[in-house]
N, C-alpha and C positions, 0 to 999 in steps of 0.2 A: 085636517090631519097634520100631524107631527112628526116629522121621521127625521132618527139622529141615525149616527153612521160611528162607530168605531172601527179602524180598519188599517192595516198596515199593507205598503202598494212596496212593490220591486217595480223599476222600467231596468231594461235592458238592451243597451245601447251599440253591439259591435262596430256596426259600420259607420264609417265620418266620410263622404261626400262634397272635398272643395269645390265651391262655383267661384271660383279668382280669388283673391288676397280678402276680400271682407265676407262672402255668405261662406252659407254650408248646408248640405242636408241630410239629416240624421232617421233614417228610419228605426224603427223600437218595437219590440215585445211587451206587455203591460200586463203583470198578475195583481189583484188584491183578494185579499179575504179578510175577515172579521165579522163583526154583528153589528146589526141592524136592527134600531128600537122605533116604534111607531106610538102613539098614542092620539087618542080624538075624543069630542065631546060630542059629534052630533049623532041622535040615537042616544042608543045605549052607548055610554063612556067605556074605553077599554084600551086598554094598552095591551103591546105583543113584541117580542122578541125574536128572532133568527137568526142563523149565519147566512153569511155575502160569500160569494165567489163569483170572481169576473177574471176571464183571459182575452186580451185583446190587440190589439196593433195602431202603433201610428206613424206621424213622418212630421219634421221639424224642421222648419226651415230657420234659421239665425243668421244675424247679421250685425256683424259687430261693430258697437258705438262707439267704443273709446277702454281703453284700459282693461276693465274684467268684466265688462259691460257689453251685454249684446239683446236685442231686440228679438224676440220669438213667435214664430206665426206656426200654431202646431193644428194637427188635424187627427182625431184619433177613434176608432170604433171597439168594441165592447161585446163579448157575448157575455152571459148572467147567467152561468154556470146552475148555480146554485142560488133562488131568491126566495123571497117570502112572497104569499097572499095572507094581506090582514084582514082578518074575518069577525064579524061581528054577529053570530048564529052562524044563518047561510046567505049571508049579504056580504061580497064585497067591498072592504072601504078603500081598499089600497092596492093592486097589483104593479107589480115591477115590472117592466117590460125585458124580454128576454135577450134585446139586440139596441145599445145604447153607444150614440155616435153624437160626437161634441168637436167644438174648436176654440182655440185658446189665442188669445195675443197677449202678450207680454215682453215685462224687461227682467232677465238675469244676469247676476253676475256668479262668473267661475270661478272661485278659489285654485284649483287645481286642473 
């Protein structure tokens, strides 16, 4: 199966958390929505369309490298408001699961 994702995300950031002059930690709010396209060849061939909706939470820790540069260890959960099941008849090919939790590491920098 094939699944594309078109989707525009808001995070929402009030609180900033100094741990001394280099970390920090940022708890967050997280909406997206948009649509979600699938397609597959096994079986009968069939492509399918939906809208996404996810509200969820997470927490950031950074620490910064040098100039606008800071290092990011993020950890974040997801409920799936609103998903697709791609169906093919009455078979299953794809279910979204309703409660989706991920972790991120990374380097940004901050403009502003």
């Amino acid at each position: 199966i094939s699944l594309r994702s078109g989707l525009a995300a808001l995070d929402l950031m009030p609180l900033r958390v100094a741990l001394g002059a280099r970390w920090e930690l940022r708890p967050y709010a997280h909406v997206e929505a948009g649509r979600q396209w699938a397609a597959w060849q096994d079986g009968p061939r069939g492509t399918r369309t939906g809208p996404w909706l996810a509200i969820g939470a997470g927490l950031r820790l950074s620490a910064k490298v040098g100039g606008c540069v800071s290092a990011d260890l993020e950890s974040s959960a997801a409920y799936i408001a609103v998903r697709n099941r791609f169906l093919e008849t009455q078979q299953v090919v794809h279910r979204v699961p309703h409660l989706v939790v991920g972790a991120t590491l990374g380097l940004r920098c901050a403009l502003w």
